[in-house]
C-alpha positions in Angstrom: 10.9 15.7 2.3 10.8 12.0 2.8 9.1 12.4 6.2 6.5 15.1 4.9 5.4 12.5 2.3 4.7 10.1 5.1 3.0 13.0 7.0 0.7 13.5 4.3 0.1 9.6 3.6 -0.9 8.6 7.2 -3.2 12.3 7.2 -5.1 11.5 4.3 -5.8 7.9 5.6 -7.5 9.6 8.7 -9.2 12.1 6.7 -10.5 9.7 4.0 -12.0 7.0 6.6 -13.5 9.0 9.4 -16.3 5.7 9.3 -13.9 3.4 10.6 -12.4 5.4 13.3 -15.8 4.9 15.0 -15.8 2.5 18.2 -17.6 -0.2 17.9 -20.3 -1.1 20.3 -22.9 -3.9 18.6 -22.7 -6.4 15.7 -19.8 -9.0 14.9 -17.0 -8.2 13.6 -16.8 -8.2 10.1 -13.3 -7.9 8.9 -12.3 -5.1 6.3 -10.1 -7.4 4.2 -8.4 -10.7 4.4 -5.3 -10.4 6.5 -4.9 -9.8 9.6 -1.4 -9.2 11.5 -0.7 -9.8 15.6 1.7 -8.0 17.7 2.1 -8.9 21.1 4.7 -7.2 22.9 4.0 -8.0 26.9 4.4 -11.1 27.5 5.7 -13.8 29.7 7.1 -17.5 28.7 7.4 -20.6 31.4 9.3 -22.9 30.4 8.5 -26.4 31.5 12.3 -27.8 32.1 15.5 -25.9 33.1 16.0 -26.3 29.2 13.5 -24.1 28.5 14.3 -20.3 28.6 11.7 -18.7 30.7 10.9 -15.0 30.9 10.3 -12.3 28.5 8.1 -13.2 25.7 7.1 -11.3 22.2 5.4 -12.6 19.4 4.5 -11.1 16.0 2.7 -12.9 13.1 0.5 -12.9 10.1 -2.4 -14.2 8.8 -4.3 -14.5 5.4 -8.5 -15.6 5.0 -8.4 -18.6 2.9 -12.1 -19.5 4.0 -15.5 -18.9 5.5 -16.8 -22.0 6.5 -20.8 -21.5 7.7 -20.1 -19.3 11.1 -16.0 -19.9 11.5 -13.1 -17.7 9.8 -10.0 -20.5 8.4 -6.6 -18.9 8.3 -3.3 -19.3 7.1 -0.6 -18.0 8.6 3.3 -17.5 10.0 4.9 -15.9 13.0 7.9 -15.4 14.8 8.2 -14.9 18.5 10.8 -13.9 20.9 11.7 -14.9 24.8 14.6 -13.8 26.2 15.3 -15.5 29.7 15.5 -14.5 33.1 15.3 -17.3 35.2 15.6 -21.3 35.2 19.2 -21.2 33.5 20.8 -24.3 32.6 23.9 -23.6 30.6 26.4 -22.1 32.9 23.9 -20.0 34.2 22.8 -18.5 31.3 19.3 -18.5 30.8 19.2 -17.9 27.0 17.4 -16.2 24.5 14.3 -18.7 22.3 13.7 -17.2 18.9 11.0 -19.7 16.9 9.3 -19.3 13.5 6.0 -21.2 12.8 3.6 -22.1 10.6 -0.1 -22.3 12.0 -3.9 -22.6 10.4 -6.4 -20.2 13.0 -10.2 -20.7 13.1 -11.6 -17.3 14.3 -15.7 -17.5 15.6 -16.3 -13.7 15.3 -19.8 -14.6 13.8 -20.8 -16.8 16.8 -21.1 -13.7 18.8 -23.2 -10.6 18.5 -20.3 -7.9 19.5 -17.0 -7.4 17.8 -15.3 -9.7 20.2 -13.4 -12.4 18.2 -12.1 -15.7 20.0 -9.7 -17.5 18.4 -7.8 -21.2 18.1 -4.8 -22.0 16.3 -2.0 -24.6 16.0 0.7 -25.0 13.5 4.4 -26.5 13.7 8.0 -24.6 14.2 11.1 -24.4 14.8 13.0 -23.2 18.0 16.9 -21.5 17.9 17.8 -21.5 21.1 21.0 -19.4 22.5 23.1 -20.2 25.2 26.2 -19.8 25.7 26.1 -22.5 23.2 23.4 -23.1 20.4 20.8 -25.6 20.3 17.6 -26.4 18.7 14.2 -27.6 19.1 11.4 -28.9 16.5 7.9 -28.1 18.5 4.0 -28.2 17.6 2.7 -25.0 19.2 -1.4 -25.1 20.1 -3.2 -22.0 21.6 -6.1 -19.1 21.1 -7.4 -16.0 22.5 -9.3 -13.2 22.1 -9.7 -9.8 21.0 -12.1 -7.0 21.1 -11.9 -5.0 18.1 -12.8 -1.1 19.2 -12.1 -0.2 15.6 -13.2 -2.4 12.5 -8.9 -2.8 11.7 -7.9 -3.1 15.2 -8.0 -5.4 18.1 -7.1 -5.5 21.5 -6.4 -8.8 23.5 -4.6 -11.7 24.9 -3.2 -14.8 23.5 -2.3 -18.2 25.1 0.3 -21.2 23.9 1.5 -24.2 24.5 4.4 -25.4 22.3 6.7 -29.1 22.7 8.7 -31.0 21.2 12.3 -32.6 21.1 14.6 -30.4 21.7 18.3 -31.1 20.5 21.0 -29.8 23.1 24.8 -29.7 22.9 28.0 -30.6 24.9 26.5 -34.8 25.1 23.1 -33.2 26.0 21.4 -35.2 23.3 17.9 -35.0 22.3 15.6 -33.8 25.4 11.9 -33.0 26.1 11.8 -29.0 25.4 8.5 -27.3 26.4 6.5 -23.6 27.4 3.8 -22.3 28.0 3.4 -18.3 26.8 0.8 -15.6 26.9 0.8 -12.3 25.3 -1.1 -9.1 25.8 -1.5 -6.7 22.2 -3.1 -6.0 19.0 -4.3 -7.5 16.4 -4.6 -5.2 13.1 -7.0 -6.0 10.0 -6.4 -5.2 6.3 
């Protein structure tokens, strides 16, 4: 019953917007609401030190409009993102897992450009967990953009780009160390 209801949900959206199903071709993008929300799931992170798990990388996050400045978007907005490391271990050989959550203002410029094609910069402040076979930590400032093409007026396809330091706080007499990446993601972005 449960999965009929969603059936018939996700049908009617498609029947009751057949206008923005269109590709787009010409014009800037003009957004549909005031949130927008990033998924990112093939990426890669490089870590800058053997402190710095390097490898997979996945990043997810939202965004809310809180301003339209002349020909610039402002936004507010949160993420978490994911690496899981394969190479440059430190720890015993374990190359550890990064899971960070930030907070980030974005400026988007899709009215600077006559097709849907939306660049993007960003920069915000986090907070790194990093697992080893022990746990440590890292306070960063993470700095980046991208770009997307939106093909529909809700969705975007394209790439993103970081760079995110800071101390990093390490165990077993460690102490307090330079931690650092650099990521990029390939995805979506999807506008509400």
């Amino acid at each position: 019953m449960r999965n009929l209801a969603v059936l018939t949900i996700v049908a009617a959206r498609f029947a009751a917007g057949p206008a923005q199903a269109q590709i787009q071709t010409k014009g800037p993008q003009v957004f549909p609401g005031k949130l927008q929300v990033g998924f990112h799931p093939i990426g890669f992170q490089a870590g800058f030190t053997d402190r710095s798990p390097g490898g997979y990388k996945l990043t997810a996050d939202i965004a809310g409009l809180i301003a339209s400045p002349g020909k610039l978007g402002l936004w507010l907005g949160g993420g978490v993102n994911f690496a899981a490391g394969f190479y440059g271990c430190y720890f015993n050989g374990d190359c550890g897992y990064d899971l960070q959550l930030w907070a980030f203002i974005m400026l988007t410029f899709e009215k600077m450009i006559p097709i849907p094609l939306v660049p993007f910069a960003r920069a915000g402040v986090g907070g790194d967990v990093l697992l080893y076979n022990a746990v440590a930590g890292a306070f960063v400032l993470r700095f980046g953009g991208g770009v997307h093409y939106y093909l529909l007026k809700w969705l975007g396809l394209g790439l993103e780009t970081n760079f995110t330091f800071g101390p990093g706080f390490y165990p077993n007499g460690a102490g307090t160390l330079f931690y650092g990446n650099w990521d990029f993601g390939i995805g979506a972005r999807f506008a509400f």
